[in-house]
C-alpha positions, 0 to 999 in steps of 0.5 A, spaced: 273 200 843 279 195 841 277 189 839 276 183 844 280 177 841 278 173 847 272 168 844 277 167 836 280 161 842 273 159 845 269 158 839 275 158 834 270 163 830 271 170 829 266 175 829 262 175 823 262 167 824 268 165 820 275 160 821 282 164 821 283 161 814 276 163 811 275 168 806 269 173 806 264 173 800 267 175 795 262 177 787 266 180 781 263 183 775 265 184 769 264 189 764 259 193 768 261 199 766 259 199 757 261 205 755 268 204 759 274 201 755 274 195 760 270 196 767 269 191 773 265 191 780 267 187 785 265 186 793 269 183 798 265 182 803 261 189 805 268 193 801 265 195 794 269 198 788 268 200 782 273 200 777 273 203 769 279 203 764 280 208 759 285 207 754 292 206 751 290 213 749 295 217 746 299 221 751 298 229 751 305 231 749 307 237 755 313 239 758 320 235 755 321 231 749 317 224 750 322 219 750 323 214 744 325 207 742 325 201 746 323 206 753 318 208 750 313 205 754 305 206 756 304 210 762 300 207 768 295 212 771 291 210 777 286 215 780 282 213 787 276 216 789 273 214 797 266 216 796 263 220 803 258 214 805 262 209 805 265 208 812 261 210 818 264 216 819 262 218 813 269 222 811 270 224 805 277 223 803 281 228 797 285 226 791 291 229 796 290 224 802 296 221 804 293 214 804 289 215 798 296 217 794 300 211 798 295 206 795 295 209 788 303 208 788 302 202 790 297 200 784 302 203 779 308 200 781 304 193 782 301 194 775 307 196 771 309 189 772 305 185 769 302 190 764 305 189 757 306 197 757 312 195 752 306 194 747 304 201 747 309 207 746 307 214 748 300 212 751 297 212 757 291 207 761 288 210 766 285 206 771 279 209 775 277 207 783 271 208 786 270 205 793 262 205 794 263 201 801 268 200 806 269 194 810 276 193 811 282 190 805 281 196 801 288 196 797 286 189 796 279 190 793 283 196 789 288 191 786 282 185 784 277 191 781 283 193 777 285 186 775 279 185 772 278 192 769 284 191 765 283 184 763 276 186 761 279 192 757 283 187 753 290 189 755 295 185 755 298 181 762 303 176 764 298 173 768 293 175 775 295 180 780 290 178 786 290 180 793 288 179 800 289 182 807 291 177 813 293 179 821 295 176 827 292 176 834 298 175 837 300 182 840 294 183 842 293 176 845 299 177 850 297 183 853 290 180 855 292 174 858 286 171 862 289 167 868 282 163 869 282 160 861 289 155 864 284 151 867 279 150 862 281 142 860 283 143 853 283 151 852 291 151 851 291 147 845 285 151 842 289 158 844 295 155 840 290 155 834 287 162 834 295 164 834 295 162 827 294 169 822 286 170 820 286 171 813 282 177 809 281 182 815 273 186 816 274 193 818 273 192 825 279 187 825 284 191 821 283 198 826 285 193 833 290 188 830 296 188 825 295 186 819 299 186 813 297 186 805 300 181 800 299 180 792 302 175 788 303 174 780 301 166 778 298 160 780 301 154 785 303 160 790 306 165 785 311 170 786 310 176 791 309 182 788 306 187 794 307 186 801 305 192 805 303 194 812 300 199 815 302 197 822 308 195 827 307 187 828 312 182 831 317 181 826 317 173 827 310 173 826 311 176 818 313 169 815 307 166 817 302 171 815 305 172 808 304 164 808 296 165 810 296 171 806 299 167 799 294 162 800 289 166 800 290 170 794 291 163 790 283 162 792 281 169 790 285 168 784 280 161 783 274 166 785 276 172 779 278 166 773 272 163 774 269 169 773 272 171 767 270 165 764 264 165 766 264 173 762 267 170 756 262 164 756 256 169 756 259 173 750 260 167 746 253 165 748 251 172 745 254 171 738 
């Protein structure tokens, strides 16, 4: 059933009752995992994740020589497993899900930039996902677990890899066009707010409307280091959207630091 975006201009509210620019709830954990090298647990909204970080390990030494010297970086391997009941339709995807394996490239090319990997030569960290529930902005909340695992894990960064999703309800909005709100007094400048792209997608959103994921490196709007859609959208609408969508990412980056200082005061609290 496609998503009715009709009421987003009447009450200026979504469906789960949030504004366009309103983030899901979002509870980060840290070390959640004890026996792991660093491991994190993160809800953004009903998409849960489990994150685990093992290594720099040695790297096993199989097939060509190894290369040497300044080159000889640690490697970064990402594993993402959905579990079967996450989602509704209770579909197990494998390790060779073209989605799964997209998103695992993402994640490695991501990391390798802000991992000092230069730090550890001829090893490898592996970066462990399990996504326990689905609601929407998985690359996202993928992104996020494995920032906090690997802070966690005590491995050197530049600085927060933080992502969110933000869509647009233009396409569809156009096409649905109801002659009868022209002569609601008022109605044209609410419509025109709705135009704005709404920030941090649940999965009914995300199956209806295009939607595009950023993720940024730094503080005071940072630099873009992800910016991946798996939908056709209005080209003119892409600025706008990756504006919203840096914004956010500067509010759950607010949300993950205030989380591991929170970590790191518990464990001076402990010592």
């Amino acid at each position: 059933m496609p998503l009715d975006t009709s009421s987003y201009s009447l009450a200026l509210l979504r469906l789960d009752g949030r504004r366009w620019n309103e983030l899901r709830r979002i509870h980060a954990v840290i070390s959640s995992q004890p026996a792991a090298d660093g491991s994190s647990y993160l809800e953004m909204g009903n998409t849960k994740v489990i994150c685990t970080v093992t290594g720099p390990s040695e790297q096993k030494r199989t097939g060509p020589q190894q290369p040497t010297g300044p080159t000889a970086s640690a490697r970064i391997d990402v594993e993402v497993s959905v579990a079967g009941f996450s989602s509704v339709d209770r579909k197990k995807r494998s390790r060779t899900d073209k989605r799964t394996a997209e998103m695992q490239h993402i994640l490695v090319s991501a990391l390798s930039d802000i991992v000092h990997t230069h730090l550890y030569p001829h090893s490898t960290i592996l970066i462990s996902l399990h996504v326990l529930s689905l609601d929407g902005g998985l690359l996202a909340a993928l992104i996020n677990a494995s920032t906090l695992a690997l802070v966690d894990a005590g491995i050197p960064m530049s600085d927060y890899l933080v992502a969110c999703t933000t869509g647009s309800t233009v396409n569809n909005a156009s096409s649905r066009a109801v002659p009868a709100r022209q002569t609601i007094p008022g109605i044209r400048s609410m419509a025109n707010e709705v135009d704005d792209p709404l920030l941090d997608l649940n999965g009914l959103e995300e199956q209806d409307l295009p939607f595009v994921t950023v993720a940024t490196v730094g503080s005071e709007k940072g630099r873009v280091a992800v910016c991946f859609s798996e939908t056709r959208m209005m080209a003119e609408r892409l600025e706008e959207m990756l504006a919203v969508g840096v914004d956010g990412c500067q509010m759950i980056r607010k949300v993950l630091d205030a989380s591991v200082k929170a970590h790191g005061r518990r464990m001076l609290d402990d010592t």
